[in-house]
N, C-alpha and C positions, 0 to 999 in steps of 0.2 A: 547588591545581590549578585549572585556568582550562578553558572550551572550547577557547579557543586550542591546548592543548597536547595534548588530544585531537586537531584537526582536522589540529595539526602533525606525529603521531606514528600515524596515520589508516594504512592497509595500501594498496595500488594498487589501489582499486577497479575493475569493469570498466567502459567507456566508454559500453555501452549505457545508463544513467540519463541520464547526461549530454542525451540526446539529447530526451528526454519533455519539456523546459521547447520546445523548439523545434517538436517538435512540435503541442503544447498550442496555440502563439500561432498556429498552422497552423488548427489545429482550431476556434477561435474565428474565422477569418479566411471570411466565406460567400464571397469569390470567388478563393479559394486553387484551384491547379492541380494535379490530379493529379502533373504532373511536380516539383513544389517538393517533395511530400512523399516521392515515388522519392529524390529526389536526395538528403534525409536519411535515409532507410531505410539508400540503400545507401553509407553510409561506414561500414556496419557487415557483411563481407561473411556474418558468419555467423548475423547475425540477420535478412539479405535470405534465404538459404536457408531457414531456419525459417519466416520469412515465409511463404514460397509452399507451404513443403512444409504447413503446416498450414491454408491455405484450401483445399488438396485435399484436404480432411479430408470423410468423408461428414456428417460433422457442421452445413457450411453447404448439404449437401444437393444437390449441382452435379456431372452426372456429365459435363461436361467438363473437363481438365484446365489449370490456371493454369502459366504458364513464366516469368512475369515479375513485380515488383511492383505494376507498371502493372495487371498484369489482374489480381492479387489484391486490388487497391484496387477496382476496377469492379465485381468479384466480390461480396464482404461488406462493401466501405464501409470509409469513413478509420477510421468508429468504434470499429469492429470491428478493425481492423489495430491501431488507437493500445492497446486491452486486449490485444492478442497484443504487441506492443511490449515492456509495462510488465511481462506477466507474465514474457515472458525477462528482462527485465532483471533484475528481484528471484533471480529463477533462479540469476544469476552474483552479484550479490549477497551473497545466503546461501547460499552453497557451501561455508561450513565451520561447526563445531558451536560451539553458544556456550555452553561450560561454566559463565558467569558465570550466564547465567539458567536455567542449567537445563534447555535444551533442546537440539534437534539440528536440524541446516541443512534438514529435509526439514517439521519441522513450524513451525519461523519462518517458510518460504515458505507452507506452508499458510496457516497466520496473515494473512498479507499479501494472500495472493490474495482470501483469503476477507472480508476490511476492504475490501478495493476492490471485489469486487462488490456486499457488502450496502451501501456505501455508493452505488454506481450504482444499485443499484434504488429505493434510499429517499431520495436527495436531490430528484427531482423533485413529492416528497410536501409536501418542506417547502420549494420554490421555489430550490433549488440546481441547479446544473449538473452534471449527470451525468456527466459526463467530468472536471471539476474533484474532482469526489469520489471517483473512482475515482482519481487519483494519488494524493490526500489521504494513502487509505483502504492503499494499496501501498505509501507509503514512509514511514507515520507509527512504523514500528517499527526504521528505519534507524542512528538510534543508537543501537540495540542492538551492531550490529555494531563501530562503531568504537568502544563503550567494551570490549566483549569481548575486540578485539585490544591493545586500553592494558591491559587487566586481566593477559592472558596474559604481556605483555613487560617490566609495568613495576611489576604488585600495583595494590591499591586500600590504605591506610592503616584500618583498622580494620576490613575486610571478613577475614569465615571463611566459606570455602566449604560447611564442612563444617556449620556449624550457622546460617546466615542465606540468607535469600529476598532476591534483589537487586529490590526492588519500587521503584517508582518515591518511595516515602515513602523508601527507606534511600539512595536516589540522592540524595536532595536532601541527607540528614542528614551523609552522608559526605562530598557533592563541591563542596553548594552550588548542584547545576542535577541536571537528569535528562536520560535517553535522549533524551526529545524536545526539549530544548533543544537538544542537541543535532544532531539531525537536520534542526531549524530551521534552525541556523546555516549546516549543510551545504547543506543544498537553495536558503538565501539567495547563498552561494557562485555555486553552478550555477543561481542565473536564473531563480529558480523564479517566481509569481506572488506577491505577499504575502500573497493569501486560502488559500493553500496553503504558506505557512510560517507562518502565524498560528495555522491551524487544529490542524495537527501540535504548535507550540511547549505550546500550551495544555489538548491534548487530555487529561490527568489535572485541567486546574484550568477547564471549561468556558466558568463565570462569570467567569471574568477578562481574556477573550481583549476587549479596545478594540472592536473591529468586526465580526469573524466567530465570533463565537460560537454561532450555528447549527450549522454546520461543524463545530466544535468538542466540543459537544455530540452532535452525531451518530456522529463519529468517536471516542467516550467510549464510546455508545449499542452502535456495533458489536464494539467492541472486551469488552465484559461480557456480550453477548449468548451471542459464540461459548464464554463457560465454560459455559454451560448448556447449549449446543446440544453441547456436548464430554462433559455427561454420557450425553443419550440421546435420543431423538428426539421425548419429548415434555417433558423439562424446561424450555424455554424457552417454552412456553408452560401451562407448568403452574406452573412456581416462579418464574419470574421473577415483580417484584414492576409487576401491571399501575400501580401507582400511583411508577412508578419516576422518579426528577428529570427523566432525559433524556427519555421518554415526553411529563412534562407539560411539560416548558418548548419541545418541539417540537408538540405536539400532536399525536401520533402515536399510534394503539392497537395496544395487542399484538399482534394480530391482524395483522396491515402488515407489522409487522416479523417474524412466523412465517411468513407466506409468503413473504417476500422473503429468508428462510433458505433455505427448501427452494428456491427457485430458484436463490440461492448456491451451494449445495451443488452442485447438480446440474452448473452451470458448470463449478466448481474442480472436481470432479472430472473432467468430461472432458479440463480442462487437464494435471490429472498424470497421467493416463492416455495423452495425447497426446505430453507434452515427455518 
């Protein structure tokens, strides 16, 4: 089996992802218009409604009312609109259950949401760009989804559902690459940046990624934090291991990374409590 025949056997994804590589080169761009990034919001009509409906959320605090994207941009900022973006988009995404790993559509999007905000808050720590780390951190789990749908329609050759953990070591053993190769390939597909398919490809093998290996490491970093943070509210800063690889080869203290949990948290959850 090849990625190719993954990417060829891939389900119709929804069009909103598509949209964040264009975005992104928006968001980088300091004399970008208001109007350039209306005019890609809304080729999407139902994520221009979501849009607006959730910057009149009392959440950005504003008790007048938004009617447009125009004024939900002026409102909370491109920034701000670009994570409301991303998090519908994983939304449609992961909308169905992925028996291969063992989980269900509602905590793969947690997952995701929860990698791209701890990675916005902690990439400015170690000289990354916050908004690059936040798509990183949202769609580094996307090949999940389309080996899931290859799984359901076509088997995997020596995979038992009933007594094996589809981990990224049995990905390799079985197919030859992993989820995040995959999701590389994809995201190379749609346009993405190369520090943002580099980082995702590599993110089980940190030290390997040629250039972006920060990135990579960080997006390792967030991705092992949220087991601990999934046992209780003080594991992740009681068991994690302060002397952990990603820690030292970022230079980051536990401490950083336990507040910029609790600020995660607190995010993602207003988002599924909102969407």
């Amino acid at each position: 089996m090849k990625i190719s025949d993954i990417l060829e056997n891939m389900p119709d994804l929804p069009a909103t992802p598509q949209l964040l590589p264009k975005l992104q080169r928006l968001l980088h761009n300091p004399e970008v218009d208001t109007s350039e990034v209306t005019e890609v919001i809304r080729l999407d009509a139902n994520l221009t409604v979501q849009i607006i409906r959730l910057s009149n959320s009392g959440y950005y605090g504003s008790s007048q009312t938004c009617h447009s994207v125009d004024e939900a941009i002026r409102r909370i900022g491109f920034n701000e609109v670009y994570k409301l973006v991303g998090a519908l988009a994983t939304l449609d995404l992961f909308s169905s259950e992925l028996p291969l790993y063992r989980t269900t559509a509602q905590a793969m999007w947690m997952h995701s949401v929860t990698s791209a905000a701890l990675m916005r808050i902690l990439a400015p720590h170690v000289q990354r760009d916050a908004d690059d780390a936040y798509t990183i951190g949202l769609l580094s789990s996307l090949g999940k989804v389309l080996l899931n749908h290859y799984y359901l329609y076509n088997g995997i050759d020596g995979f038992m559902e009933t007594s094996m953990t589809f981990t990224p070591q049995l990905e390799f053993e079985l197919l030859g690459f992993t989820h995040a190769h995959v999701a590389a390939e994809l995201l190379k597909k749609w346009n993405f940046p190369n520090n943002t398919c580099e980082a995702v490809y590599y993110q089980s093998y940190p030290n390997e990624a040629p250039t972006e290996s920060v990135l990579a490491h960080l997006l390792s970093l967030c991705h092992e934090a949220q087991v601990y943070m999934a046992i209780d509210d003080h594991s992740l800063l009681n068991r994690f291991p302060k002397d952990h690889k990603a820690l030292v080869e970022l230079g980051l203290d536990l401490e950083v990374v336990v507040d910029a949990a609790l600020d995660a948290q607190n995010a993602v959850l207003w988002l599924s409590e909102s969407l």
